[in-house]
ZAPA-416479 format. One record per residue: residue in three letters; z, x, y of N, C-alpha, C, O, CB in turn. Coordinates in steps of 0.2 Angstrom, whole numbers, plus 5000, padded with zeros to 4 digits. Atoms other than C-alpha are relative to their C-alpha. Glycine has a CB too. Example, Ala and Ser with C-alpha at 12.3 -4.5 7.8 and 13.67 -1.06 7.14 Angstrom:
BEGIN
ALA500050044994503950624978500050045006500350095005500649955000
SER499949964994503650684995500349965005500449995011499350025002
This chain:
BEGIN
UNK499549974996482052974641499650055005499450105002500650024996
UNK500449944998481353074656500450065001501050064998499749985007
UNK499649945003481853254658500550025005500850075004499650064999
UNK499350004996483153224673500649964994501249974993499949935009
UNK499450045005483953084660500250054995500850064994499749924995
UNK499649965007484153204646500450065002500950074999499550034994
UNK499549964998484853344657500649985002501150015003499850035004
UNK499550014998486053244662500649994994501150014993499849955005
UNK499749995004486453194648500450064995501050074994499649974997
UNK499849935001486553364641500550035002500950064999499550045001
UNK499449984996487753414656500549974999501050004999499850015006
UNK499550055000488953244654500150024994500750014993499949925001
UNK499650015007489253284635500450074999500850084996499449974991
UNK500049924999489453494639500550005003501150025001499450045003
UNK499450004996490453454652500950014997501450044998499849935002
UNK499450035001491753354643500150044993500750044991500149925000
UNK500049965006491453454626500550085002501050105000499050024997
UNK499849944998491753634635500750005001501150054999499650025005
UNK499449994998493253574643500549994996501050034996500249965005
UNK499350005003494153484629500150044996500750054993500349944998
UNK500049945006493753624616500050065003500450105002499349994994
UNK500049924999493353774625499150005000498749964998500550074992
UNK500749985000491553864628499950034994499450024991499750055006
UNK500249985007491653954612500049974995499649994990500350054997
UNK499850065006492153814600499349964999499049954994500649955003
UNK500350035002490753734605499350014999499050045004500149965003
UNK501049985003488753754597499849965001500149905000499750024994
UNK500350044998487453684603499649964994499249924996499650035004
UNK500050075004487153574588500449975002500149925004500050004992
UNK499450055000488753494590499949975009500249935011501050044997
UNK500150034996488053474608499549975001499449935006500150035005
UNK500650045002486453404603500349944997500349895001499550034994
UNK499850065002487253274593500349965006500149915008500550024995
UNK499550054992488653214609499549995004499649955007500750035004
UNK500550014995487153224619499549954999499449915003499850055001
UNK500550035003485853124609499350025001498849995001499949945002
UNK500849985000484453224610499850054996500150044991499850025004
UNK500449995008483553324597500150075003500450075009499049984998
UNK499749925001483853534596499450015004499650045009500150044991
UNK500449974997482153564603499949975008499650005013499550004996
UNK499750044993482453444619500550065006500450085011500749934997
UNK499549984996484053514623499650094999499850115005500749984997
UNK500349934999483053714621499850005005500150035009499550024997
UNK500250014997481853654631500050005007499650025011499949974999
UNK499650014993482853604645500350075002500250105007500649935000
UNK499649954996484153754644499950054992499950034986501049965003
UNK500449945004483553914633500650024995500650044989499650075006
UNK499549965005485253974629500649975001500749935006500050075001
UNK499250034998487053914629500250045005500750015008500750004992
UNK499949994991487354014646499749995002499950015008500050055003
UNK500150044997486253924653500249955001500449945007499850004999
UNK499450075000487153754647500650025006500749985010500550004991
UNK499349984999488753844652499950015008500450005012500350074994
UNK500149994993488153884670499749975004499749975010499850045001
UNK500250084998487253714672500649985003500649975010499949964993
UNK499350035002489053644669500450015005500849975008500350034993
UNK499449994995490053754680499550015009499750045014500550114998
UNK500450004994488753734694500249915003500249905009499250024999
UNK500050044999488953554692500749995003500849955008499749984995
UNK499349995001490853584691500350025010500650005015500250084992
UNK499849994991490853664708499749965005500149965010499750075002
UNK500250064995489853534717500549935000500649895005499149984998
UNK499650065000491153404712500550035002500849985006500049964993
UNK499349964999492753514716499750015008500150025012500250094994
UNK500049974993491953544734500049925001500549905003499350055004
UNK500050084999491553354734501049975001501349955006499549974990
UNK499550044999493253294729500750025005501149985008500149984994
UNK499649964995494353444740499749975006500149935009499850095001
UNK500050024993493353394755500149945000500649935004499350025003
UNK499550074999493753204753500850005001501149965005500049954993
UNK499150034997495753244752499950045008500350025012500850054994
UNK499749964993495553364767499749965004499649985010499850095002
UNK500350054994494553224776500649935003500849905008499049964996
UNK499750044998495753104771500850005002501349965001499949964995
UNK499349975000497253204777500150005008500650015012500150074996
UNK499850014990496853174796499850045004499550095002500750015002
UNK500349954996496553274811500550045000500350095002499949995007
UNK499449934997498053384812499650044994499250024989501249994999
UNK500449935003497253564806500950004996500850044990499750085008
UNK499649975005498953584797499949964993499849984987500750015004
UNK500350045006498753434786499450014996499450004990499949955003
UNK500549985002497153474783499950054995499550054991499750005004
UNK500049945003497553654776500549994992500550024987500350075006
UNK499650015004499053584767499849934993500049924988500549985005
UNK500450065005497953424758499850034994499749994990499249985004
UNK500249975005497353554746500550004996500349964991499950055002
UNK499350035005499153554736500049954999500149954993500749995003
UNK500150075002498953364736499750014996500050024990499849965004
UNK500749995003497253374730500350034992500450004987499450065006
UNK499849965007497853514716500349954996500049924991500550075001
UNK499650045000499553384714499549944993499449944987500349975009
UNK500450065004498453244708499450014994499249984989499749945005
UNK500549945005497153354699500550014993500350004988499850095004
UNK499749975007498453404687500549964998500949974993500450075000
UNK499750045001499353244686499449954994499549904990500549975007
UNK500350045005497653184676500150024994500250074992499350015001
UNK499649985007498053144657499350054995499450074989500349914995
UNK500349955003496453264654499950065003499450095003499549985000
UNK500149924996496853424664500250044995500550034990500550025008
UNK500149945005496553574655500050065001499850104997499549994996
UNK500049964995496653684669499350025002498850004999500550054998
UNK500749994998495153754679499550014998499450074995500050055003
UNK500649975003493553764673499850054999499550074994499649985002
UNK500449944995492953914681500550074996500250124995500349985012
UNK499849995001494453994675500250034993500250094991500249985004
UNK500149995008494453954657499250044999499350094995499849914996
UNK500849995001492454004657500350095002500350144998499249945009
UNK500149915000492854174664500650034995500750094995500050045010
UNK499749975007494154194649500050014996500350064993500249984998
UNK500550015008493254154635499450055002499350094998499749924998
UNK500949965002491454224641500050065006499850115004499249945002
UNK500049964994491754324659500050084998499750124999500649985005
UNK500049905001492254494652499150014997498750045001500750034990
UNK500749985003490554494640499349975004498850015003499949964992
UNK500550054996489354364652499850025006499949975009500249945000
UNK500149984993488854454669499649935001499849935007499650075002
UNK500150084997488054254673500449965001500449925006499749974998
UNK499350054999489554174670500650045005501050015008500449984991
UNK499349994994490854304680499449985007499749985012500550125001
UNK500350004993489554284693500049955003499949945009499550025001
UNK499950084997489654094695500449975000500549925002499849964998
UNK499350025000491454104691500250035008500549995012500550034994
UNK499949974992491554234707499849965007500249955012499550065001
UNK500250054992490454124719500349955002500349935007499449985002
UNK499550074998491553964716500650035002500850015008500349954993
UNK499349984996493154064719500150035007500650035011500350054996
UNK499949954994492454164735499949945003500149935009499550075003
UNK500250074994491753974741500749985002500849975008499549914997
UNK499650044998493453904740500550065003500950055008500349954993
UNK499349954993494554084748499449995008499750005014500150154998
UNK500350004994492954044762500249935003500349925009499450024999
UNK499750074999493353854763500850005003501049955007500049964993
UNK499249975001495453914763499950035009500250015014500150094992
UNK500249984994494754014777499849975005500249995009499750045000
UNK500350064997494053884787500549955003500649945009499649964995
UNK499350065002495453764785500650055005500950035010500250004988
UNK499649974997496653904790499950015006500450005009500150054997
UNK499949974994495953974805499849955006499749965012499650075000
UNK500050064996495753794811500649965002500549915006499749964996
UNK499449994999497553784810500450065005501050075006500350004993
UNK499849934998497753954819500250064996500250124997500549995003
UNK499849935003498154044806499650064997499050054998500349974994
UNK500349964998497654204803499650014992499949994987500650055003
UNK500150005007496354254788500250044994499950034989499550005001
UNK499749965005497454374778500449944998500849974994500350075003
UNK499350054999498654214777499649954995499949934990500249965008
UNK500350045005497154114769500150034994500450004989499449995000
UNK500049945007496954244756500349994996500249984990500150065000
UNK499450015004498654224751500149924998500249904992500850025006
UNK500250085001498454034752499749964994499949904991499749995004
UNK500550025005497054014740500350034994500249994989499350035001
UNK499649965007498054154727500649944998500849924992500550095003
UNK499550045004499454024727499849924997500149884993500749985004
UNK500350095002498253844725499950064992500250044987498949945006
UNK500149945009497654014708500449974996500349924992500450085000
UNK499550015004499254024704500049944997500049934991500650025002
UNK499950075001499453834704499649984994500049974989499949965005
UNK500550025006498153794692500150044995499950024990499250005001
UNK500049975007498453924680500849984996501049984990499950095001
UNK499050025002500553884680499749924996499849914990500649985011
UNK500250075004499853694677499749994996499949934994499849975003
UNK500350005005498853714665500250044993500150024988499350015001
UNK499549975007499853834652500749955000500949914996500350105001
UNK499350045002501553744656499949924998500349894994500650005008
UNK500250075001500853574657500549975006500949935004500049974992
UNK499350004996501953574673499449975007499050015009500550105002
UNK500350024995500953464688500350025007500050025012500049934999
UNK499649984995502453514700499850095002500350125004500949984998
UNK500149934999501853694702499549975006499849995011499750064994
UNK500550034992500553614717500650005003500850065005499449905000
UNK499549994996502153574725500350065001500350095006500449964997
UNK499949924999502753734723499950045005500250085009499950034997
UNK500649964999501353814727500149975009500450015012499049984993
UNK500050044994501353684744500650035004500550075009500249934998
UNK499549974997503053734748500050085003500350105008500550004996
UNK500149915000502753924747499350005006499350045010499850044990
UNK500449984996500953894757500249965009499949975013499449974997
UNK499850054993502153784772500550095001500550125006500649914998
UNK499349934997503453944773499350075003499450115008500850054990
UNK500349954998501854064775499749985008499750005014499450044994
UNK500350034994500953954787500550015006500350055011499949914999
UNK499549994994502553944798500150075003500050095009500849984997
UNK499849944998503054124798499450045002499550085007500350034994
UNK500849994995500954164802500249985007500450025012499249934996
UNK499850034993501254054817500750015005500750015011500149935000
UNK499449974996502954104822500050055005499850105003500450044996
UNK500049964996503054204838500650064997501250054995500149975007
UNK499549955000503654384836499950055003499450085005500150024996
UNK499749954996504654494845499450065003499450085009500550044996
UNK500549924998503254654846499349935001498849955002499950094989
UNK500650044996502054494852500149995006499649985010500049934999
UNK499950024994503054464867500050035004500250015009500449985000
């Protein structure tokens, strides 16, 4: 096995180990085993279980930009659709019968207070996606204090959805980012 195959391996069994148990639950014997490779393999490759663990949420974030930018591609030209695709996106994210809520979110739960590597790569996924938010928004017109608020409620959404086990908090979360959008755009009085 060359040393791309076995990382990968290593990252595919971490992956799905981390999410459905947690980062603390799991030791890296019990990820040697799901993985198939030998205790000094998996060293080799990644020195310490924050490493693993920041492997994982790097990988985590290249796929979450990956599959966001496909709904907001496949939501059309209107800029408002596009800002609003995000809710979808979440919507069917948490309607999967393995959501377990954010990765990123769990990771800076469990390890983020003790782990300055892990809040720091929990930080740069969350500032990519309020900078993506931003993008989105001011492509629509809307203003960037408006993203801000925007991205706080896709938050909220993923954390509501993953304790309640509630998929309709994206909808929510949707509704509430349609009324700010509007009232952003609204002409007012001290405008006129």
């Amino acid at each position: 096995m060359t040393e791309t195959d076995a990382r990968e391996q290593i990252l595919t069994a971490a992956e799905d180990l981390y999410y459905r148990k947690g980062y603390a639950a799991v030791g890296m014997d019990e990820l040697r085993t799901a993985a198939g490779v030998s205790l000094r393999r998996l060293y080799a490759l990644f020195p310490s279980k924050i490493d693993v663990i920041a492997a994982v949420l790097q990988r985590r974030h290249e796929e979450w930009e990956a599959a966001l930018e496909a709904a907001v591609t496949a939501a059309g030209d209107s800029p408002r659709d596009r800002l609003l695709a995000v809710y979808a996106h979440l919507e069917r994210w948490f309607c999967d019968d393995d959501f377990r809520g954010c990765a990123f979110i769990n990771a800076f739960g469990e390890l983020g207070g003790n782990d300055p590597e892990i809040a720091r790569v929990v930080r740069e996924h969350k500032a990519a996606f309020q900078e993506r938010m931003a993008v989105l928004a001011d492509e629509a017109g809307v203003p960037r204090e408006v993203a801000f608020q925007l991205s706080i409620l896709a938050e909220g959404a993923q954390t509501t959805a993953a304790i309640a086990a509630a998929p309709q908090a994206a909808r929510h979360a949707r509704a509430a980012a349609e009324i700010l959008i509007d009232a952003s755009l609204a002409p007012h009085p001290s405008r006129a």
